[in-house]
N, CA, C and O atoms as a DFTB+ gen file, in Angstrom:
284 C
 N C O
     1  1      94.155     225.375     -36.699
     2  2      95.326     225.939     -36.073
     3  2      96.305     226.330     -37.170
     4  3      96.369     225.640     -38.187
     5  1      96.849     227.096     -37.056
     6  2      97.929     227.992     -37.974
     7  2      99.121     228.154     -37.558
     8  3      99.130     229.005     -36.668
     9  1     100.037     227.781     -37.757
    10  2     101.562     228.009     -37.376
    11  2     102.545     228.147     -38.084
    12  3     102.845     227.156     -38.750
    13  1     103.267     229.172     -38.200
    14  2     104.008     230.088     -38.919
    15  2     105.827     229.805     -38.769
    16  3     106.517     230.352     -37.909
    17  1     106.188     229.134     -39.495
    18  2     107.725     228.717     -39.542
    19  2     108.277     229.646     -40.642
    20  3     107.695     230.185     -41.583
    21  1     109.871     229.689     -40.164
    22  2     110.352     230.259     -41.208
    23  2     111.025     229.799     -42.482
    24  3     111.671     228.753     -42.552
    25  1     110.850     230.587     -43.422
    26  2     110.932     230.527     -45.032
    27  2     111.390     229.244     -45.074
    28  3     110.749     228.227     -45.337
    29  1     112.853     229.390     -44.721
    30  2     113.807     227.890     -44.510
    31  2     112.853     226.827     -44.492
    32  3     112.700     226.176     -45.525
    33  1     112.205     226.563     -43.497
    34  2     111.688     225.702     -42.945
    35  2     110.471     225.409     -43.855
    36  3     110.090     224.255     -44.050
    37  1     110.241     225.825     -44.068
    38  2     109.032     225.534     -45.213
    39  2     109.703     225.507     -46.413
    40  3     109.143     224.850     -47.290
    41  1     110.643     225.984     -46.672
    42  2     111.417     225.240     -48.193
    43  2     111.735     223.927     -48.216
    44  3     111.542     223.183     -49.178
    45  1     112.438     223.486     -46.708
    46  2     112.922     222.150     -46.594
    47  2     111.732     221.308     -46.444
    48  3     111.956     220.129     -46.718
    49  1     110.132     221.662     -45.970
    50  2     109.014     220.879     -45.606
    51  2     108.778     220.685     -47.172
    52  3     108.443     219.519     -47.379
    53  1     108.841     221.417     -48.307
    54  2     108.312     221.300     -49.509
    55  2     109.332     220.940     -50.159
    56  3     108.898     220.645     -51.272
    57  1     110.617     220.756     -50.138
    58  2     111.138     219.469     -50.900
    59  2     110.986     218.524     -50.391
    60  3     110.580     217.717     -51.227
    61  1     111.061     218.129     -49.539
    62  2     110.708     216.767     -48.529
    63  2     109.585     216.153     -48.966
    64  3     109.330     214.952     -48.877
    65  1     108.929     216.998     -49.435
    66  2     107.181     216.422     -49.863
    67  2     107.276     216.264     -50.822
    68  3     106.744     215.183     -51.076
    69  1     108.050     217.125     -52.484
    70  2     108.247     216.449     -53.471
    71  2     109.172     215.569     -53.235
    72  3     108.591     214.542     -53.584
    73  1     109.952     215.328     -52.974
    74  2     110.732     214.253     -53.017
    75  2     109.993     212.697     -51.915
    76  3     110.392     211.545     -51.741
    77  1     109.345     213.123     -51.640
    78  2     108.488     211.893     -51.060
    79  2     106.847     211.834     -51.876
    80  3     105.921     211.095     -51.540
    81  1     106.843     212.736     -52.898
    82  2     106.129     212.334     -53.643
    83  2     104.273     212.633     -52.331
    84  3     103.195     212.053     -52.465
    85  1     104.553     213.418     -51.544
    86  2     103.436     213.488     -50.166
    87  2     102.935     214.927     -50.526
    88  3     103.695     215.704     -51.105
    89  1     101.741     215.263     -50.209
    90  2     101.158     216.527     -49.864
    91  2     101.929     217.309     -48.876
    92  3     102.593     216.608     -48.112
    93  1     102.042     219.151     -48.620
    94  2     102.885     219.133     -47.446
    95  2     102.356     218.837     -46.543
    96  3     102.989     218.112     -45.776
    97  1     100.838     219.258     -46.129
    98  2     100.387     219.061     -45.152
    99  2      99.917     218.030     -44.541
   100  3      99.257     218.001     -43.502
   101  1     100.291     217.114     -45.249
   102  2      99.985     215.502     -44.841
   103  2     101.451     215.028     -43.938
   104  3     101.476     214.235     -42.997
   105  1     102.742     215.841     -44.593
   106  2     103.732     215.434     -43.668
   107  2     104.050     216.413     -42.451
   108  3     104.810     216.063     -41.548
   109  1     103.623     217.265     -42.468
   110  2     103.830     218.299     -41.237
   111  2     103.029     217.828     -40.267
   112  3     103.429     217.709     -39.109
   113  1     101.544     217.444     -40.737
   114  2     100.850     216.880     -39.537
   115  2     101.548     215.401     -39.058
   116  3     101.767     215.169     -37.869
   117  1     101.788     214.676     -39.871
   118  2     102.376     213.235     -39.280
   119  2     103.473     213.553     -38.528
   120  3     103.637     212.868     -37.518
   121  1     104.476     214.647     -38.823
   122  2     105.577     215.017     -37.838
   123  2     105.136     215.838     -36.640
   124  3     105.877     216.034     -35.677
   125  1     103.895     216.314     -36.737
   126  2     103.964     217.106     -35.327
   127  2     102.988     215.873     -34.378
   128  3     102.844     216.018     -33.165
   129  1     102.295     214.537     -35.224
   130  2     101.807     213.833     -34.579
   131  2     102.886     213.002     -34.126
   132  3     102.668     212.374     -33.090
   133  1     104.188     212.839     -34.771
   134  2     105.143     211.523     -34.577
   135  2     105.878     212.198     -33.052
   136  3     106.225     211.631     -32.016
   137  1     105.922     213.731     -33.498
   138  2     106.773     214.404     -31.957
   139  2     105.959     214.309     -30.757
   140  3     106.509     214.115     -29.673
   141  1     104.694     214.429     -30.853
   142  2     104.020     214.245     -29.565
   143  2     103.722     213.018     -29.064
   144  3     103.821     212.970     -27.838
   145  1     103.401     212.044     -29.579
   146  2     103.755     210.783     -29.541
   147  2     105.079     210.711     -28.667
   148  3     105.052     210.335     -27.495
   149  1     106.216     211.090     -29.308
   150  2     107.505     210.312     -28.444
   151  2     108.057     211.815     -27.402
   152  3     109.224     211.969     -27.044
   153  1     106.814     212.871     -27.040
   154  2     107.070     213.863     -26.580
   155  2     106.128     212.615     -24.917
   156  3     106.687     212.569     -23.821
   157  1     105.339     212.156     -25.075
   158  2     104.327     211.609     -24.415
   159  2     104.978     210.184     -23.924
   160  3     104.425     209.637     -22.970
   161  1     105.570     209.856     -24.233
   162  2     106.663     208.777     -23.017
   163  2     107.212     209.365     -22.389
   164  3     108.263     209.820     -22.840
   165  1     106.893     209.628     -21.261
   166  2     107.452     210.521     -20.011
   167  2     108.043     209.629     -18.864
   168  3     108.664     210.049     -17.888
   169  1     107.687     208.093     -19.205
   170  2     108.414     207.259     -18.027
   171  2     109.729     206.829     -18.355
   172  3     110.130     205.847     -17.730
   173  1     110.631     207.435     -19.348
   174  2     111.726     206.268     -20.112
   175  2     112.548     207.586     -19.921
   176  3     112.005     208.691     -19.933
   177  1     114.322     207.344     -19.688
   178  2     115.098     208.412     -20.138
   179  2     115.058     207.897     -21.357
   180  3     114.526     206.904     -21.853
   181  1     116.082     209.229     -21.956
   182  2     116.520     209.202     -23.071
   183  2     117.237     208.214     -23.516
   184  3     117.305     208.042     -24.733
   185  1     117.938     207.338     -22.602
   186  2     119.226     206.504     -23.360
   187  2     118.024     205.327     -22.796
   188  3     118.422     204.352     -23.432
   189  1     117.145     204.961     -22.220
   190  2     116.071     204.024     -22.319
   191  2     115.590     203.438     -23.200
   192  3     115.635     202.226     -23.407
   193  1     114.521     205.150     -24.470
   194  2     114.339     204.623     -25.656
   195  2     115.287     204.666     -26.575
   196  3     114.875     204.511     -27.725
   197  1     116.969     204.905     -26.378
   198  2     117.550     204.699     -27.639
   199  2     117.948     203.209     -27.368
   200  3     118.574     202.591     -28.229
   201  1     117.557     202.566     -26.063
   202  2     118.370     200.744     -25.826
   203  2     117.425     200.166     -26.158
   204  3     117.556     198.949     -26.282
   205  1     115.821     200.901     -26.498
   206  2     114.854     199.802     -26.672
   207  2     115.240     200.077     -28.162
   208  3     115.868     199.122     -28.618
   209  1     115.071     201.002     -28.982
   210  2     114.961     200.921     -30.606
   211  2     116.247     200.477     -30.435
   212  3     116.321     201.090     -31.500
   213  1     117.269     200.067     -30.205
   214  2     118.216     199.172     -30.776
   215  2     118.290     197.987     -30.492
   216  3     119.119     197.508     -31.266
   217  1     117.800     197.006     -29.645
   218  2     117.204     196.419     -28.946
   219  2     116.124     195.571     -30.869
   220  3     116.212     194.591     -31.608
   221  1     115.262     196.863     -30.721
   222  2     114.171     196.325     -32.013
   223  2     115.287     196.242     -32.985
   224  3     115.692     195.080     -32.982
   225  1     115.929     196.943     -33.780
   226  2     116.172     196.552     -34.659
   227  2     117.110     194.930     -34.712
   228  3     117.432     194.619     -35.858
   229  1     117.514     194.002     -33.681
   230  2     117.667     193.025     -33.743
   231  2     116.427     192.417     -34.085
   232  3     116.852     191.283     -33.865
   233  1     115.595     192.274     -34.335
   234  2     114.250     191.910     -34.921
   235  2     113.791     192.093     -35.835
   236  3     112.779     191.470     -36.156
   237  1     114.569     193.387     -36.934
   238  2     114.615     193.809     -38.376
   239  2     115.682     193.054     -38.944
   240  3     116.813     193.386     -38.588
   241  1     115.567     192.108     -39.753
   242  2     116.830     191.626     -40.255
   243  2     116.882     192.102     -41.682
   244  3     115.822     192.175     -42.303
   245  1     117.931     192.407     -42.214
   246  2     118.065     192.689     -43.553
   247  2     117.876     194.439     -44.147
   248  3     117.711     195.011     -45.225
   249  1     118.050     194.872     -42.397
   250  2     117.857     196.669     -42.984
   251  2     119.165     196.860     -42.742
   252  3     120.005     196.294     -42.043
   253  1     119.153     198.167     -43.777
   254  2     120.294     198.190     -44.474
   255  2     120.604     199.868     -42.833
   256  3     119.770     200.553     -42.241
   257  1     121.924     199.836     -42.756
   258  2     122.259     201.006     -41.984
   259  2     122.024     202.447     -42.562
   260  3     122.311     202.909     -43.666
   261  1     121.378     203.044     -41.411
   262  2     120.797     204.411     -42.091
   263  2     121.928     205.279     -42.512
   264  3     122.730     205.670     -41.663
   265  1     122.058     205.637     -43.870
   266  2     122.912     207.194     -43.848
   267  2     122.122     208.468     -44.124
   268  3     120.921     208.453     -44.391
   269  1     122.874     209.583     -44.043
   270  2     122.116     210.467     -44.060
   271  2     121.943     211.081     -45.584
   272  3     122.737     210.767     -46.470
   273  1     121.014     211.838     -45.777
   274  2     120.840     211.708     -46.852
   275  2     121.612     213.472     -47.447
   276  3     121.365     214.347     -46.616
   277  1     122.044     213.743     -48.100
   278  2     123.171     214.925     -47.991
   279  2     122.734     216.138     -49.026
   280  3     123.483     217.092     -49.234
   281  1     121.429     215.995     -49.656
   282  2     120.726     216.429     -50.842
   283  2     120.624     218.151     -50.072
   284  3     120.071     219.067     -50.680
């Protein structure tokens, strides 16, 4: 399968990959596998799975709060 994004988008997929040190196509597939995945919980609203992942992270102790990264 072949799918065609624009320039942008494939500039930002290929720093993302050097900077994660990843092949690109090793992370494009894990992201279009990670979206269908949470495209495929169809029984939960939205504010469902954001009470369960917060919910989990009481069970992560010692992670640090996400910021964004501004690069």
């Amino acid at each position: 399968m072949s799918i065609e994004l624009p320039s942008s988008v494939v500039d930002r997929l290929r720093n993302l990959a050097a900077r994660q040190g990843r092949d690109v196509r090793a992370l494009v597939e894990e992201a279009v596998r990670q979206y269908l995945e949470s495209a495929a919980i169809t029984d939960l609203e939205p504010t469902q799975v954001a009470e369960a992942q917060a919910a989990l992270l009481g069970e992560l102790p010692n992670v640090p709060d996400w910021k964004a990264d501004d690069k």
